[in-house]
Residue frames as qw, qx, qy, qz and C-alpha x, y, z in Angstrom:
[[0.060, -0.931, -0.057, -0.356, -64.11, -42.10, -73.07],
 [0.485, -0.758, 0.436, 0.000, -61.70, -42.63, -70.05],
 [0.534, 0.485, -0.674, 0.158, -58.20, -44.16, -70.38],
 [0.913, -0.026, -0.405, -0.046, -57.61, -47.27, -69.62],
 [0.625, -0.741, 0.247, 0.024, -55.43, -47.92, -66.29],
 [0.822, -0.077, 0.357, 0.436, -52.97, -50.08, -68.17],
 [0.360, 0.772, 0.207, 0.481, -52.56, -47.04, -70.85],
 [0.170, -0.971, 0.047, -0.160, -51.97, -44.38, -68.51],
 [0.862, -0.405, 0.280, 0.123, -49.29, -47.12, -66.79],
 [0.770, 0.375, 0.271, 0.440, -47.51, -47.31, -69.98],
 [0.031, 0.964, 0.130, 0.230, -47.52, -43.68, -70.19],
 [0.455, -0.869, 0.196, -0.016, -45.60, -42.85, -67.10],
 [0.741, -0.399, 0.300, 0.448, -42.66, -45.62, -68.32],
 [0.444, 0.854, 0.160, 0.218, -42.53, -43.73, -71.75],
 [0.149, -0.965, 0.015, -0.214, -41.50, -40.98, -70.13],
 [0.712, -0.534, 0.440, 0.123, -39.08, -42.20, -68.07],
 [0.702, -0.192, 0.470, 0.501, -37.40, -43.99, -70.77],
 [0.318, 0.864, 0.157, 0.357, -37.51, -40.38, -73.12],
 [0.163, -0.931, 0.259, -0.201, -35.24, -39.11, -70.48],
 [0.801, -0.309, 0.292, 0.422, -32.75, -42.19, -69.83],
 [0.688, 0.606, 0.155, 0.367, -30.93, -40.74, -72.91],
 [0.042, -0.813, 0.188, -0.549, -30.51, -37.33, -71.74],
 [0.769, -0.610, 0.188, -0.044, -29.79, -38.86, -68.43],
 [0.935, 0.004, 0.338, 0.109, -27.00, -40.61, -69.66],
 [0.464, 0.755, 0.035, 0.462, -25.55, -38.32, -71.84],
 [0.190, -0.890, 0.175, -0.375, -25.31, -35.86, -69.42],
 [0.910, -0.368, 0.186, 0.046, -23.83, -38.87, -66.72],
 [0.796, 0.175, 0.232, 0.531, -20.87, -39.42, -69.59],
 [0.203, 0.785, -0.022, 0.584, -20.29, -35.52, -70.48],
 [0.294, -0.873, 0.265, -0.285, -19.63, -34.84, -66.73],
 [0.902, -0.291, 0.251, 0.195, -17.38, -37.89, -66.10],
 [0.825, 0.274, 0.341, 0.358, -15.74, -37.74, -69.06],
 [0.260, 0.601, 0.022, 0.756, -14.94, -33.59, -70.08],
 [0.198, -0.857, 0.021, -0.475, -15.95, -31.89, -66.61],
 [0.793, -0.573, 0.162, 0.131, -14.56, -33.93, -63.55],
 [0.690, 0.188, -0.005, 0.699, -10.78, -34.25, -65.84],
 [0.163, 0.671, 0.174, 0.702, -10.98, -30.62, -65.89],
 [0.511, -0.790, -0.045, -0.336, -11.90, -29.91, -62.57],
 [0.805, -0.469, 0.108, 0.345, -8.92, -32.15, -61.57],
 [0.509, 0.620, 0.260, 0.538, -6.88, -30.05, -63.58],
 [0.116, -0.791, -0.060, -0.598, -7.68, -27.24, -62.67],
 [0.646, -0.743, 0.141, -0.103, -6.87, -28.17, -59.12],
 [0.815, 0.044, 0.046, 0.576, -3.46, -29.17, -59.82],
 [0.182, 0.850, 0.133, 0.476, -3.21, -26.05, -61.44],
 [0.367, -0.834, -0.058, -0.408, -3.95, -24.05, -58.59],
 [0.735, -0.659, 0.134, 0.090, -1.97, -26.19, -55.86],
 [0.811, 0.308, 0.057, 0.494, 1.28, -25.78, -58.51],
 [0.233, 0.729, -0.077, 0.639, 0.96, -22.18, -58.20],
 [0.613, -0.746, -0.220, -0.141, 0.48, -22.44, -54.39],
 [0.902, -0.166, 0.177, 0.356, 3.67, -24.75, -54.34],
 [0.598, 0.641, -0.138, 0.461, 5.89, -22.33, -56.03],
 [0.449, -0.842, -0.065, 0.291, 8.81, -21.18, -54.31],
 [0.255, 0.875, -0.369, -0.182, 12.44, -19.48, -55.47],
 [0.415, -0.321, 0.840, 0.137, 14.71, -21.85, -57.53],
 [0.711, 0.234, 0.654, -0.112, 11.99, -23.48, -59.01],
 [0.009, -0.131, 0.606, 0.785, 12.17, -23.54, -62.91],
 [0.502, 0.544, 0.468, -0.482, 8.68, -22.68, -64.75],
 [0.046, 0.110, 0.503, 0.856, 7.19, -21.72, -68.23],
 [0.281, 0.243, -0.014, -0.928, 5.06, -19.15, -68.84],
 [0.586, 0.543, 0.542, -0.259, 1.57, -19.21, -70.85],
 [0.228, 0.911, -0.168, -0.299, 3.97, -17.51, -73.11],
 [0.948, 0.316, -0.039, 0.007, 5.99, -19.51, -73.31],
 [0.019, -0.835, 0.407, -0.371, 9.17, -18.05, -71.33],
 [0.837, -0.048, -0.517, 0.172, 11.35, -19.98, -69.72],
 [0.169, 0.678, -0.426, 0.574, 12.89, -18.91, -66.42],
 [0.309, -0.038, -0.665, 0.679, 13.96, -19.17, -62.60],
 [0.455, -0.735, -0.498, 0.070, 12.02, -18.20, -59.42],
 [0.450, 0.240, -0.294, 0.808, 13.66, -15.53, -57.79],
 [0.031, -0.131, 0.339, -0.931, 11.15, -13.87, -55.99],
 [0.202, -0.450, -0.804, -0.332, 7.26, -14.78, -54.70],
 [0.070, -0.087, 0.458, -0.882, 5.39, -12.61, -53.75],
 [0.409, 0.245, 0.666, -0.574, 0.99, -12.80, -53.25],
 [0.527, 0.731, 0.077, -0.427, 0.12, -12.07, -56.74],
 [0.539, 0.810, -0.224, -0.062, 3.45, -12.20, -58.62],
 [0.892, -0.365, 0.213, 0.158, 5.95, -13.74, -59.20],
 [0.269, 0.825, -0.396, -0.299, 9.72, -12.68, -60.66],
 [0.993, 0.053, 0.106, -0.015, 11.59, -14.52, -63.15],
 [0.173, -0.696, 0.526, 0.456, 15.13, -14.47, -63.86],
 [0.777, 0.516, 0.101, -0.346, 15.02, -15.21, -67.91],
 [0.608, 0.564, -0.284, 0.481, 18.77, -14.31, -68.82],
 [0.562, -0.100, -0.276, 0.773, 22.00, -13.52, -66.68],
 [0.231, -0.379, -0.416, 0.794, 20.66, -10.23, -64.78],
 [0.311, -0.046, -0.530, -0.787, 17.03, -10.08, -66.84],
 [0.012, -0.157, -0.945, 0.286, 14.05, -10.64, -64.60],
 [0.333, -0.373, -0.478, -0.723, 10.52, -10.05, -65.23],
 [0.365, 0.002, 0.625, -0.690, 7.47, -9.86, -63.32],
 [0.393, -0.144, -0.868, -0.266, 4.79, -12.50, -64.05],
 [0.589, -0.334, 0.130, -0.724, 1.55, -12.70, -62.84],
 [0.363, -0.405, 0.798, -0.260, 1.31, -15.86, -60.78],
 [0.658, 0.399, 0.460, -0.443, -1.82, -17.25, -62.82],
 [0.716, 0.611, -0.208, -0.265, 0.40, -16.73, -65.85],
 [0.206, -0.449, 0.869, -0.022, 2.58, -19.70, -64.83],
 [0.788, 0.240, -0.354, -0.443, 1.62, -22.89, -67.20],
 [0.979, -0.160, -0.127, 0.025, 3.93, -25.68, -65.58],
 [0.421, -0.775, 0.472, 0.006, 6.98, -26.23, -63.22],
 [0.810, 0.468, -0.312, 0.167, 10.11, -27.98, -64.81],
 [0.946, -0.159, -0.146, 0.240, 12.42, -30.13, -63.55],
 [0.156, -0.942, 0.148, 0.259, 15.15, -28.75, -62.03],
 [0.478, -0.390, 0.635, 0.464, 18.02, -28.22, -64.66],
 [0.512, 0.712, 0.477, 0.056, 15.88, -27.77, -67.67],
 [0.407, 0.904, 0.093, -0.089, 17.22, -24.45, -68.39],
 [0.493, -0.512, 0.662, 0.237, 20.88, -25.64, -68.49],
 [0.537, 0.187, 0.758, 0.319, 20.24, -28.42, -70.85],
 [0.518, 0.834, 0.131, -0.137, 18.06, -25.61, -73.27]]
């Protein structure tokens, strides 16, 4: 009628090793797809921080252009000889060497 002490014992590591999996999984999913990302993502952020005029960018669009103007939000590009947009700062994708748009 009662369970044995050495049964119940067994029990409890069961358990324990039903959840190393999931443990483990979860250990390799945050190393492996969330922490890259997160460092990412801070780059990201301290590119756009780092912008100043001069610099050469491209768009999420894919636009090439000059700095010419930063302001809290936004930032203008100069695309073409006396052609400058306005660009949200967020929609900057990555800063290029200077002289990039020369060589294009």
């Amino acid at each position: 009628m009662f369970i044995s002490n050495a049964y119940a014992a067994n029990s409890a590591a069961t358990e324990l090793a039903n959840f190393l999996p999931l443990i483990v999984i979860f250990i390799l999913f945050f190393f492996m797809i969330i922490r890259p990302q997160m460092k990412a993502a801070k780059e990201q952020r301290s590119m756009i921080a780092a912008l100043q005029k001069g610099d050469e960018v491209v768009t999420a669009g894919g636009i090439v252009g000059k700095v010419t103007k930063v302001t809290e939000s936004f930032v203008t590009l100069e695309i073409a000889e006396n052609t400058e947009i306005n660009v949200q700062k967020h929609a900057i994708q990555s800063a290029l060497p200077k002289g990039t748009i020369k060589s294009i």
